[in-house]
N, CA, C and O of each residue as an XYZ file, in Angstrom:
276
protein
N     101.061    106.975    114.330
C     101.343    108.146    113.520
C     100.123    108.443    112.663
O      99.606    107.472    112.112
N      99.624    109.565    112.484
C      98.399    110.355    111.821
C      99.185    110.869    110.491
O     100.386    111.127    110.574
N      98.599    110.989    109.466
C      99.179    111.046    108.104
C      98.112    112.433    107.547
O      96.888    112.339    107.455
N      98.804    113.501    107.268
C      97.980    114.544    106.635
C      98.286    115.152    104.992
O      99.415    115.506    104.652
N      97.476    115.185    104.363
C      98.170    115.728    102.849
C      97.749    117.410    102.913
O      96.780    117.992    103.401
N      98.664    117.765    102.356
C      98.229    119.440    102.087
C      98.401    119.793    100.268
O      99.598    119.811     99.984
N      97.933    119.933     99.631
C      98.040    120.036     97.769
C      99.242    121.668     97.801
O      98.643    122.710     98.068
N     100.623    121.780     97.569
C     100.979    123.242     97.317
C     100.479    123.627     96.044
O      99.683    124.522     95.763
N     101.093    122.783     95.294
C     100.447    123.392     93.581
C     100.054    122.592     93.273
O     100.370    121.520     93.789
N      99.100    122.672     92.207
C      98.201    123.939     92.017
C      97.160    124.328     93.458
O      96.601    123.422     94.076
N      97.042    125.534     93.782
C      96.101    125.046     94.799
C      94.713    125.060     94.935
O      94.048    125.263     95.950
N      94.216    124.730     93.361
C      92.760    124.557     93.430
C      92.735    123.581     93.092
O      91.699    123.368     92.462
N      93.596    122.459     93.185
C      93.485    120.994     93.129
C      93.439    119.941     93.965
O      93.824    118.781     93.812
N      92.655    120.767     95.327
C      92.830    119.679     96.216
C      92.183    118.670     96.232
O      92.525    117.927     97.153
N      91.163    118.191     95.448
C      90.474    117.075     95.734
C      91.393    116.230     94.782
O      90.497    115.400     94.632
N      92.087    115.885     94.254
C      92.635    115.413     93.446
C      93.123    113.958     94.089
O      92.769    112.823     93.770
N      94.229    114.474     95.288
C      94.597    113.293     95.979
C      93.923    113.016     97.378
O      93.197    113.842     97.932
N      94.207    111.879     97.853
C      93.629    111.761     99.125
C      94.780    111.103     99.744
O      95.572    110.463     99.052
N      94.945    111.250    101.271
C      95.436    110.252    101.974
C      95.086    109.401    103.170
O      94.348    109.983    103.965
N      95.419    108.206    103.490
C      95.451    107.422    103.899
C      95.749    107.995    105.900
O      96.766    108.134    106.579
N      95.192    108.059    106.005
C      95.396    108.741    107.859
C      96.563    107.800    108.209
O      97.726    108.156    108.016
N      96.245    106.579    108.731
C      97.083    105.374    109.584
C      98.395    104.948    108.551
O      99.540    105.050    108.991
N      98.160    104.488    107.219
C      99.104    104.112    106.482
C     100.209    105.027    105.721
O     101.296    104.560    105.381
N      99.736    106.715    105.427
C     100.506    107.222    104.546
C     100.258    106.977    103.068
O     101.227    107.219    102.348
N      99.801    106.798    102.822
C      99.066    106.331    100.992
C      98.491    106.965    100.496
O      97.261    107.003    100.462
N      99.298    107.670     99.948
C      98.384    108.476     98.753
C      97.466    107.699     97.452
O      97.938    106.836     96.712
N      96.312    108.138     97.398
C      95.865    107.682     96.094
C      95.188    108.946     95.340
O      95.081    110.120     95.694
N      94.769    108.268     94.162
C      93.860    109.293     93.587
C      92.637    109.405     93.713
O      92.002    108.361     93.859
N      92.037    110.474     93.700
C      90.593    110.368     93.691
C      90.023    111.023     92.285
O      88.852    110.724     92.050
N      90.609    111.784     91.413
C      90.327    112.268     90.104
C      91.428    111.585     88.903
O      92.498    110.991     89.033
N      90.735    111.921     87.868
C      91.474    111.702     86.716
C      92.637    112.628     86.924
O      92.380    113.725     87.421
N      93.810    112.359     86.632
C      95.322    113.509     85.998
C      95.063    113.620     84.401
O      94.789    112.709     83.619
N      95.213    114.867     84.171
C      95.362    115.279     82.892
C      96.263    116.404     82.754
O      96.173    117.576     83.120
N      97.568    115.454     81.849
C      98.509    116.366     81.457
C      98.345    117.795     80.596
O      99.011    118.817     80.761
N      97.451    117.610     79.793
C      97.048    119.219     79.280
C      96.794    120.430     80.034
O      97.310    121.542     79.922
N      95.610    119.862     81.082
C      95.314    120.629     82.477
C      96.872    121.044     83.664
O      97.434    122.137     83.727
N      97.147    120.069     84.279
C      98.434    120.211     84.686
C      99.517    119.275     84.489
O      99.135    118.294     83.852
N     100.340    119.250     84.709
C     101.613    118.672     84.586
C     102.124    118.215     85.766
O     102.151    117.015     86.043
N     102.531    119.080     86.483
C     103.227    119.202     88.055
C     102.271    119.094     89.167
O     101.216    119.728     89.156
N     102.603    118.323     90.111
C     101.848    118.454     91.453
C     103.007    118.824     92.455
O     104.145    118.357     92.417
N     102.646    119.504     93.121
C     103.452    119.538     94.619
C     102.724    119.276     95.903
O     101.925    120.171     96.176
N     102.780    118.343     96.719
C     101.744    118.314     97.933
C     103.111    117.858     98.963
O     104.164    117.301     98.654
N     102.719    118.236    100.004
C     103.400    118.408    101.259
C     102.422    117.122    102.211
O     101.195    117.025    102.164
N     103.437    116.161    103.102
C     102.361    115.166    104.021
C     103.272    115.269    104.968
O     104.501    115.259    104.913
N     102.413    115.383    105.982
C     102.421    115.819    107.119
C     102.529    114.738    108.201
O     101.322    114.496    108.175
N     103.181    113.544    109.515
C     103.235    113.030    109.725
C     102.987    113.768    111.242
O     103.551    114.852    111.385
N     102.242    113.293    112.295
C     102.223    113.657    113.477
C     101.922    112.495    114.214
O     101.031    111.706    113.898
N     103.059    112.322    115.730
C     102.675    110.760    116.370
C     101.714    111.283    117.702
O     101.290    112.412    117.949
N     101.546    109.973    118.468
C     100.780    110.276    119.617
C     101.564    110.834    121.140
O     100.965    110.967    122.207
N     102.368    110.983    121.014
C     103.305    111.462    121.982
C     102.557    112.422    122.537
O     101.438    112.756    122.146
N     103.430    113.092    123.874
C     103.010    113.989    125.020
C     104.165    114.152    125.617
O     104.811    113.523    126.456
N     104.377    115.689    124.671
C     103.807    116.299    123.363
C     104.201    116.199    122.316
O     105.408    116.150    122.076
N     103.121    116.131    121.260
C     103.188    115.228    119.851
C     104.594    115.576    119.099
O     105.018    116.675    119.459
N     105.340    114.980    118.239
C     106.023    115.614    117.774
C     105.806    115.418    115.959
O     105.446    114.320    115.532
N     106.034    116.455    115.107
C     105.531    116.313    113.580
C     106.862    116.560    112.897
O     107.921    117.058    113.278
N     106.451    116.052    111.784
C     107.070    116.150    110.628
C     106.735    116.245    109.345
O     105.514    116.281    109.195
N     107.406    116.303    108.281
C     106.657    116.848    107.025
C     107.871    116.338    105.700
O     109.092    116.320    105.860
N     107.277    116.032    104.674
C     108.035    115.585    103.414
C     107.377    116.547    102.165
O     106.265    117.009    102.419
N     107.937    116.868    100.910
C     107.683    117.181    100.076
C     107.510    116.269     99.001
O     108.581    115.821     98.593
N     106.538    115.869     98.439
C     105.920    115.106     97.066
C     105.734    116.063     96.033
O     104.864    116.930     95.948
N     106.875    115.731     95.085
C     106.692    116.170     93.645
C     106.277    115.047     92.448
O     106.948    114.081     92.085
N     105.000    115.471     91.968
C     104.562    114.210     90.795
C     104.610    115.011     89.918
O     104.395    116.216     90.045
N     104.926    114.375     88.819
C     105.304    114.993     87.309
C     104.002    114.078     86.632
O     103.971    112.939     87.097
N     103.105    114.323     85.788
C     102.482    113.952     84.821
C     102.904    113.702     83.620
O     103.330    114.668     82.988
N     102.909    112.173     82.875
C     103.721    112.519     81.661
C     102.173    112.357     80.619
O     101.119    112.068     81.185
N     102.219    112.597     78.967
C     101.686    112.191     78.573
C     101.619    110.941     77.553
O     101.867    111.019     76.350
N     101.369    110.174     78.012
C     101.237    109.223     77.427
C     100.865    108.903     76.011
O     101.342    107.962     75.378
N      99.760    109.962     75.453
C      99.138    109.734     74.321
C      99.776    110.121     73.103
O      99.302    109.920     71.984
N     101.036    110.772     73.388
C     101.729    111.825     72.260
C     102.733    110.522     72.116
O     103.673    110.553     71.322
């Protein structure tokens, strides 16, 4: 199975997360800052090796809290 991330919101935040092709793992690649945003929405995309392939897709909602308040 091939693992794809797509960022919905915000969508000038895509470098933000990355994923993991083989495993599904999201990590981060930037700082989160709750002032900046709050909410993420990204969509991952799962496609196997079949013939012909068949896909699927989940919705990821991350909430940012702030910590410092």
């Amino acid at each position: 199975i091939s693992y794809s991330l797509q960022t919905l919101f915000p969508p000038d935040k895509k470098d933000v997360f990355g994923i993991d092709r083989r495993s599904g793992e999201i990590r981060l690649r930037n700082d989160l800052d709750f002032e900046d945003v709050s909410l993420y929405r990204l969509q991952v995309d799962a496609t196997d090796q079949g013939n012909p392939p068949l896909s699927g897709h989940c919705k990821v909602v991350l909430e940012v809290l702030d910590v410092n308040d």
